[in-house]
N, C-alpha and C positions, 0 to 999 in steps of 0.2 A: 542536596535533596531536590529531587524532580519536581519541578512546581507546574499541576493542572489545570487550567481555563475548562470550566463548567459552564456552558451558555446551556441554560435550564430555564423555565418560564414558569414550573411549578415548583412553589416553597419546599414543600415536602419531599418531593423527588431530589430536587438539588442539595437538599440539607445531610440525606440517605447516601447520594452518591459521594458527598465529601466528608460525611465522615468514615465511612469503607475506604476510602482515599488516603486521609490521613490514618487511619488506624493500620493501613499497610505500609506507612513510610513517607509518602508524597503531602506537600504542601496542595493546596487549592483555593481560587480564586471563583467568584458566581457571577455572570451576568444574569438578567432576564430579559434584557430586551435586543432583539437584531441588531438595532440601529448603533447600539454600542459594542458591537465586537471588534470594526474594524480601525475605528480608533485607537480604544485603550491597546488590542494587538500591537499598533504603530507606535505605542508608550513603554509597551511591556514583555520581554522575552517569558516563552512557557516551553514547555518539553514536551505537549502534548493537550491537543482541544478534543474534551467531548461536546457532540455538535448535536443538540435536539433540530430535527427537520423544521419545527413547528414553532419556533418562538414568535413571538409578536415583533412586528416591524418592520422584520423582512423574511424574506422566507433561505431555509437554512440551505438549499444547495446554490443559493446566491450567494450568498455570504462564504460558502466551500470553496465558488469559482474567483472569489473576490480575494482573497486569502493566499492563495495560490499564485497569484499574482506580485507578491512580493516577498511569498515564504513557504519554505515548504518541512514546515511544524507539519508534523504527522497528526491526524484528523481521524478521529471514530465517532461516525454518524450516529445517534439517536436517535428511534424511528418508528411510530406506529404504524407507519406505511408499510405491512409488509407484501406486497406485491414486488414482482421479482422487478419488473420495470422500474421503480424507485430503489435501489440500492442500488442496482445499474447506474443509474443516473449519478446517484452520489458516488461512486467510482470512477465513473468516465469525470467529475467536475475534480478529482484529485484527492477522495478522500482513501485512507489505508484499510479503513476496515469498519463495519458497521456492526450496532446491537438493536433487536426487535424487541419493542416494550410489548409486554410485559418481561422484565427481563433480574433474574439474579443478580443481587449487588457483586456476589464472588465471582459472578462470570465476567462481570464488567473489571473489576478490579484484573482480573485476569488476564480481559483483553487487552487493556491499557501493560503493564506488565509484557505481554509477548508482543506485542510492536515495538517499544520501546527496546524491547531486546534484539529483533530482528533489526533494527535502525541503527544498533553499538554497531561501532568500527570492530569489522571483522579481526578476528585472534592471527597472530603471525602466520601460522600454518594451514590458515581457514584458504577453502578452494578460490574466493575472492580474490585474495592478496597474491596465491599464485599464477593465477589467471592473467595471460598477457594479449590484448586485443589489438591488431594490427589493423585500424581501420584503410590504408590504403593498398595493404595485401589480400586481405578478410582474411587473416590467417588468426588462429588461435593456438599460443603457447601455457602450457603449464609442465612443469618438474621436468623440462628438457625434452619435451616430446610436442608435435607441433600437427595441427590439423588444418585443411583448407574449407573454409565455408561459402556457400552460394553469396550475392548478394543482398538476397530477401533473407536467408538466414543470419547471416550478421548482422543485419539490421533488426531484426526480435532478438537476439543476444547482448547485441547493443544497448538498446532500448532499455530491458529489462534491470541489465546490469548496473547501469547508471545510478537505479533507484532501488537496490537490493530492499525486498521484503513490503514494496508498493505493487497490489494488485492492480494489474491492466485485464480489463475486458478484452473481448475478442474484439467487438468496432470500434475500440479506439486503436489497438493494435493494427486493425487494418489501415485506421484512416493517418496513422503515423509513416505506415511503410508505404502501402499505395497512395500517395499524395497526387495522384493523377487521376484520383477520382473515378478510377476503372471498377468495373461490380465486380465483386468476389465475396466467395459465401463465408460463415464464420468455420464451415470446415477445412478451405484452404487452410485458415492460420492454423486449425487443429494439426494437419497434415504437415505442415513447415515444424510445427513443434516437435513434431514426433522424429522427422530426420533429422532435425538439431541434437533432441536428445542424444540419440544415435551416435551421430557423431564422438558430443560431451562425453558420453559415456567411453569414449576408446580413450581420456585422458585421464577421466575421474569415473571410472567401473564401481568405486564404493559411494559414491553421491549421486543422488537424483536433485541438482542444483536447481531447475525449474520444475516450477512446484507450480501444481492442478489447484486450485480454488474451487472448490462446487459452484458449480450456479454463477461462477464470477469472471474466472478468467485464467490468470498465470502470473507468478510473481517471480523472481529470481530469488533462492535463499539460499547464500553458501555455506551456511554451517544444516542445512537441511538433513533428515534422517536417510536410511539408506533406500534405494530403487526396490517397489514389491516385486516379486518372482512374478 
């Protein structure tokens, strides 16, 4: 049974989202205060933190980037902040995916549920498992058929692949592959996505593997639905 870390600061909220919790299956545990998430973590394995921005103590995409730094439990922000610029931020600090309060207990149960799914180790026949990365050729092998990629495109395939079903924004994406610090607009990386696809697509024509996030970024999902017309 999947057991969830709840850092919540209000009773009523925290009590609401663990019993939705527990009544779809998953065990749950409640902080309320910042200052104690990153201990008890260091005491205690979970499958999954929901993160309210706002608890007392410390502020939550501190505690995102502090987290991250010796673990990488998948992370669904909490957040009355709904300005695009703070869920960004909580993105680029490592989290998978966020909710805007005022928000559905079913949709949170929900989101919790589809990360946790996108996070299973891919199915034997999933596009992942037969995906073969040659980081010193930049070539890409799957089901016996082999494509050559630039070096900025292996590196967003790379990158993405690693952490199947973790949203990366466009500036952190930039600031991963150009480490040289050179300005480039967030349409470059659009533009590299787009011929990567491209490519992908001459191996896997029935899957659209990298996957669009509104407003957020690009994740890699190999068991993802098919490419729209």
């Amino acid at each position: 049974m999947s057991r969830i870390l709840i850092v919540e600061d209000e009773p009523r909220l925290a009590r609401l989202e663990a019993d939705y919790l527990q009544h779809a299956g998953f065990q749950t545990h409640c902080l309320s205060q910042g200052l104690e998430v990153i201990p008890w973590l260091k005491e205690n394995t979970v499958e999954l933190i929901l993160l309210d921005l706002m608890v007392p103590g410390r502020d939550g995409l501190d505690i995102c980037r502090d987290i991250r730094s010796f673990s990488q439990v998948p992370i669904i922000i909490v957040t009355a902040r709904i300005e695009e610029i703070d869920r960004l931020l909580g993105l680029e600090m490592g989290a998978d995916d966020y909710i805007c309060k005022p928000f559905s207990p079913r949709e949170m149960v929900a989101r919790v549920k589809a990360v946790l799914r996108r996070l299973q180790p891919p199915a034997p026949n999933s596009a992942q498992q037969a995906l073969t990365l040659s980081p010193q050729s930049f070539k890409v092998q799957y089901d016996g058929r082999e494509i050559e990629l630039t070096a900025v495109e292996f590196q967003l395939l790379y990158t993405l692949y690693q952490q199947p079903g973790r949203i990366f924004s466009r500036a952190r994406l930039m600031d991963l592959i150009y480490q040289d610090q050179r300005i480039v607009s967030d349409r470059t990386i659009d533009s590299h996505i787009k011929k990567l696809r491209k490519k992908i697509a001459e191996l896997i024509p029935e899957k659209e593997v990298i996957c669009s996030v509104y407003g957020a970024g690009y994740r890699y999902d190999p068991q993802s639905v098919e490419p729209e017309e």
